[in-house]
N, C-alpha and C positions, 0 to 999 in steps of 0.2 A: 716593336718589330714583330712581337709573335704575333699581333692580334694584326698583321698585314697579310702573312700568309693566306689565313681563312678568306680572307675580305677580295682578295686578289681571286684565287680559286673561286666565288658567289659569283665576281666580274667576269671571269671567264665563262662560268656555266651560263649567266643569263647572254652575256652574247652571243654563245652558242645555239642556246635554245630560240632567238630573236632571230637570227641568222638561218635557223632550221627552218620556222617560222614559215620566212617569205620562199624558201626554196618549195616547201609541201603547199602552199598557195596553187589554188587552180588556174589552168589557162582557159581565160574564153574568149569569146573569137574575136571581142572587143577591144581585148588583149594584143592581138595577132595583127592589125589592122597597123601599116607605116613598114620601114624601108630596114633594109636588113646588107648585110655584107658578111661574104663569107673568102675567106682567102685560102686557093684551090691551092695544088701541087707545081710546081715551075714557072711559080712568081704571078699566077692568072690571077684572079679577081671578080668572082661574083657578086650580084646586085638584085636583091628581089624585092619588091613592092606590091604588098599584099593592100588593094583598095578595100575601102568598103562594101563595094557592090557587087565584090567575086570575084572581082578581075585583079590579074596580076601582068606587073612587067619584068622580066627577065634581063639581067644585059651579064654578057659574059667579056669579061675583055680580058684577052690574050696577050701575052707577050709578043709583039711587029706584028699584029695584025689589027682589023678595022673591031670596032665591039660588036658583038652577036646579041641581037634585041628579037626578042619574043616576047608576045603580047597570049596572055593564055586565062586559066579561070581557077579559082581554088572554094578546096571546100574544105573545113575542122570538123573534126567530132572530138567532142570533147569530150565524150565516152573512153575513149582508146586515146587520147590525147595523140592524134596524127594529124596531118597536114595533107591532101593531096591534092598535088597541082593534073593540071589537064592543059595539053597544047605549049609546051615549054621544054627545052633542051636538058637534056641531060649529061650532066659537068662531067664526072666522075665514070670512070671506067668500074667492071662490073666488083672488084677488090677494094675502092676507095682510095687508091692510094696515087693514082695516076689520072690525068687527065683521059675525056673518052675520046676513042678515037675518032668515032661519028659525033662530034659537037656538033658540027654546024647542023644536024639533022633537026627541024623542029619536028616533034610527035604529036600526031591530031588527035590524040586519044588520053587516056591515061600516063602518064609521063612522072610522078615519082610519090610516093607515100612514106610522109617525113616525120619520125618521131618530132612533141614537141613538148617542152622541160622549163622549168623556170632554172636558172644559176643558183648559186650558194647566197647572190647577192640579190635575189629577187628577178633580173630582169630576164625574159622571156630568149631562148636561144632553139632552134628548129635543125635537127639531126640532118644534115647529109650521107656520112658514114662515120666509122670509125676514128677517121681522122680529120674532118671536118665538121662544122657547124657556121650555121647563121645566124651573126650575133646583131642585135636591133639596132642599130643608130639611132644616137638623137636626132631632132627635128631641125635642129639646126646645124648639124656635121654634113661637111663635104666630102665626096668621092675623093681619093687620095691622088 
């Protein structure tokens, strides 16, 4: 039983450190590339699909209403590890914590610059605010 203790503590440091591991892994843009959901404030439901060729699709769906789709363009620097979309709505009012009230507005211009992080568990997640995030789907998960 004593020589469990040590052995148990080895187990824990190296999952920790294997776990550290995939989270300080870098993002690159190849990385970034497939479908993401992030789930807003009063039950809404965000949907981003970062293509390979720059382009992205946007869908916002609200609670009794039709879904809001925007078709726009993104670019990473993997410098500064950000995300910035162009010509795409902007969810979140300017606190994070509420829906915006201009959603439906699409912006022809610059439209948001998104920290982007790997998880504790490796897989890539794209900062909305404080209280949000865009976590990746599988290839094979459905819209809910």
């Amino acid at each position: 039983m004593a020589l469990m203790k040590p052995f148990v503590r080895v187990l824990a440091f190296s999952l920790l450190v294997m776990l550290s591991g995939c989270m300080l892994q870098g993002v690159n843009k190849q990385d970034l590339i497939g479908k993401y959901c992030a789930k807003l404030p009063d039950g809404a439901v965000e949907y981003l699909e970062l293509l390979p060729n720059g382009e992205c699709i946007q869908e916002i769906v609200l609670k009794d209403k039709a879904p809001l789709i925007a078709h726009g363009t993104w670019r990473y620097s993997q410098e500064r590890n950000y995300l910035s979309l162009m010509g795409t709505r902007i969810a979140l009012g300017p606190f994070g914590n509420q829906i915006n009230p201009n959603i439906e507005q699409v912006l022809s211009g610059h439209s948001g610059e998104l920290s982007v992080s790997r998880s504790i568990s490796g897989n890539v997640t794209i900062g909305l605010s404080e209280y949000t995030h865009y976590e990746k789907m599988e290839p094979t998960e459905k819209k809910p």
